[in-house]
N, C-alpha and C positions, 0 to 999 in steps of 0.2 A: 658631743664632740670630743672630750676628754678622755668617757670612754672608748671611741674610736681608734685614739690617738694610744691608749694604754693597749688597746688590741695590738696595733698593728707593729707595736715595739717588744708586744711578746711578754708583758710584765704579767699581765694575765694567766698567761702559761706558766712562766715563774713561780705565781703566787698560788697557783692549783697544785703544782707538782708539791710545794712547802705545808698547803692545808693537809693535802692526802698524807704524808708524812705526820702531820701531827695528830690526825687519828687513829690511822691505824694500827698501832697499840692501844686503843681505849677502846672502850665499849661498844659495841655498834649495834644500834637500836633493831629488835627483831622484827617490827613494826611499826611503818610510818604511815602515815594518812598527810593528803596535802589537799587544802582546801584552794582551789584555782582560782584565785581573785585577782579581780583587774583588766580582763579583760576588755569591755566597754570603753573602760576610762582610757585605756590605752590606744585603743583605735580612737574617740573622740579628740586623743590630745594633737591624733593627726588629721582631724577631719574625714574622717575613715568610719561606714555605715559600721555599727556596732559589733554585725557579726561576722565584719572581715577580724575582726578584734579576738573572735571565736576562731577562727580559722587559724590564725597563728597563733593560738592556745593548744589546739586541737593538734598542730606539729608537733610542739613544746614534750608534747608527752612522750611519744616515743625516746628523745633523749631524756628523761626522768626514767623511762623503765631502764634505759641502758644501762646509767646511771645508777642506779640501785642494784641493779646485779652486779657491776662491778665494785662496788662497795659492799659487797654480803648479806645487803639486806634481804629478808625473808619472806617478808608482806608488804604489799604496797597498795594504799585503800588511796583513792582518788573522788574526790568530790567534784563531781562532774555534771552536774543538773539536778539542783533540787526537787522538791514539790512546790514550794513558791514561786518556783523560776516558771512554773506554766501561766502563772499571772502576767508574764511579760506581754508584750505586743505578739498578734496571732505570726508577724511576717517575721519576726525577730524566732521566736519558738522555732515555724519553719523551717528555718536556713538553719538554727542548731542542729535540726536532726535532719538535716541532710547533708550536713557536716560529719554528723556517728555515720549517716552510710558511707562516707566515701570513706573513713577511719577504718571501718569495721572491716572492708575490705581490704584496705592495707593489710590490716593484721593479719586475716585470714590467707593471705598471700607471699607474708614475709616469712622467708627458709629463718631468718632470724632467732622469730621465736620458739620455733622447732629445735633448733640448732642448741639454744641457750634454754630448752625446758622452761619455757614460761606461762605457765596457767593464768587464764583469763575467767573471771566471774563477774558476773552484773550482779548489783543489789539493788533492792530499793523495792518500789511498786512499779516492776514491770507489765505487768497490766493496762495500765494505762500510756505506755509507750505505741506508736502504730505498729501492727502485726506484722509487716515487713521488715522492721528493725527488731522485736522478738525473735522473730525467725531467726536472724543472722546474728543474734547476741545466742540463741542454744546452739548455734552452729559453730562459732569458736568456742562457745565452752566445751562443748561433745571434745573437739579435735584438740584441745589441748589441757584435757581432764588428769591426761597420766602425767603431765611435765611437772616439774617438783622442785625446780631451783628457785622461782621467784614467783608468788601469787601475787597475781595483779588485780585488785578488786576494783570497779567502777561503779558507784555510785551515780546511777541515776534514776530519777522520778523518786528521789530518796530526801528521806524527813527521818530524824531521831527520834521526836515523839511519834512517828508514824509507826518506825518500827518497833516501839516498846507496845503500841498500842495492838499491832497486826501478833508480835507476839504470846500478850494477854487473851486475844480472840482464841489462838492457836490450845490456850491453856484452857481455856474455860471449857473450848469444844470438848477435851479430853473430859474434863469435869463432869460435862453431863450425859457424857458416853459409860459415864462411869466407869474408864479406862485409866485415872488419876485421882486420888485422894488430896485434897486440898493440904494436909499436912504433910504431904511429899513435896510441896511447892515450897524451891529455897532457889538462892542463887545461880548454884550451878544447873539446874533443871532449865529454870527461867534464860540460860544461854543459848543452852540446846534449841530454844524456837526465836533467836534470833536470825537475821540475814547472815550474819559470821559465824555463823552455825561449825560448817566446813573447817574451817583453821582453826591451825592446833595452838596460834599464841591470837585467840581475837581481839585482846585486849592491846592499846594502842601505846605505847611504850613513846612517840615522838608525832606532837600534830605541829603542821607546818601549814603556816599560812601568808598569804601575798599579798598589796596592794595597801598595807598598813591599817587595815581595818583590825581589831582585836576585839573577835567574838569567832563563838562556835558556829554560831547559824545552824543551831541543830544537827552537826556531824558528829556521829556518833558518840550518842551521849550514853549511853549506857558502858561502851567501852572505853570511854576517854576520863571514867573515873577518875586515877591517877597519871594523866598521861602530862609530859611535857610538852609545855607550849611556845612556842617562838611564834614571834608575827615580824615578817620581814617588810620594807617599805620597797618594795619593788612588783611590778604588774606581772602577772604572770606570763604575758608571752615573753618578757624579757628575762627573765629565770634564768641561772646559767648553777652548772655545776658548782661551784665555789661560793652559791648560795646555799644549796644543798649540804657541805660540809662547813660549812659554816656552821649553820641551824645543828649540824653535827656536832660539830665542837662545844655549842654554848650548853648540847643535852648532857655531853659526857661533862661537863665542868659542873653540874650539877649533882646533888645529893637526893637521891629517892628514897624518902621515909615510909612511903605506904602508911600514911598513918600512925605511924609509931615513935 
């Protein structure tokens, strides 16, 4: 009710136009990843079947991508269906992904992202997604392969150890192709057969996450090395911009050692 109330007097709008001001002179992360937590709980707190919960997550995003492109960001990885998550209820899975079909076509329809150059990529183990959502995930990527202003990665049927592990397969193959010499095998090689393969910063400079949990839950764990971590206490369909620069602020007030 509060925030209702702070809406509709506009403090909101106040307090957005003052955050954007206070970062934009600072740093502004080249790459963010958001881990979309909360949704369930948030539909449960209204009595509401789980994956209506999904459904206004699955809104949520298009204002995130907005949102990042007008704040400069470069890459934007999104955590959007694990590999555990197919552990869920077979009816709950379902209605996810037929929530990606009706998204998918959004996208593939909005002059938007055409307009504003926004490259779309699926990661993960799409193999095991059904073949009509394959389809229509290489069909935005094909059409907005050339766009350059903001990459949008979507993590789904995606696992961190999954991917160090499908990476290692990728190594090994070379190996006994005798195509790779094991002593060529270092870091930067080992990137190259990552999902983040494509992007020129794969490494995560800002991970964000929702609903007051704090953990990775296996999101990108190879690239979130040194990454900064915020965990906001708020559900992801209720996200709003000024959470976003928020989570900004607390990365620029921060000192990055890399180790040293």
């Amino acid at each position: 009710m509060l925030r209702r109330i702070l809406e509709c007097a506009g403090v909101y709008k106040l307090y957005e136009k003052w955050l954007r001001r206070q970062i934009t002179n600072g740093n502004i992360p080249a790459h963010v990843g958001l881990i979309l937590d909360g949704n369930r709980r948030w539909a449960a707190a209204r009595n509401l079947k789980p994956w209506y919960g999904h459904k206004i997550g699955a809104k949520k995003v298009w204002d995130l991508i907005r949102w990042c492109r007008e704040l400069g960001i470069k890459t934007l990885t999104i955590y959007a269906f694990s590999l555990d998550n197919f552990k869920r209820p077979q009816r709950e899975v379902n209605e996810i992904f037929n929530i990606f079909r009706e998204e998918l076509q959004k996208l593939k329809n909005n002059d938007q992202v055409k307009r504003e150059s926004i490259r779309i990529k699926f990661i993960g183990r799409l193999n095991l997604i059904p073949k009509d959502l394959q389809e229509a995930m290489k069909e935005l990527e094909e059409v907005t392969k050339n766009n350059n202003s903001l990459t949008v990665n979507i993590a789904i049927a995606y696992g961190g150890k999954g991917e160090i592990v499908d990476a290692a397969k990728k190594i090994a193959e070379k190996v006994m192709k005798g195509e790779l010499l094991p002593k060529d095998i270092n870091e930067n090689l080992f990137q190259k057969y990552l999902y983040t393969s494509h992007l020129q910063n794969p490494d995560v400079d800002l991970i964000i996450r929702t609903s007051g949990e704090k953990r990775l839950s296996g999101f990108l764990l190879w690239q979130s090395a040194y990454s900064e971590l915020v965990f906001l206490d708020v559900y992801w369909p209720d996200f709003r911009k000024i959470d976003l620069m928020r989570a900004i602020r607390t990365y620029q007030g921060r000192k990055r050692r890399f180790g040293l």
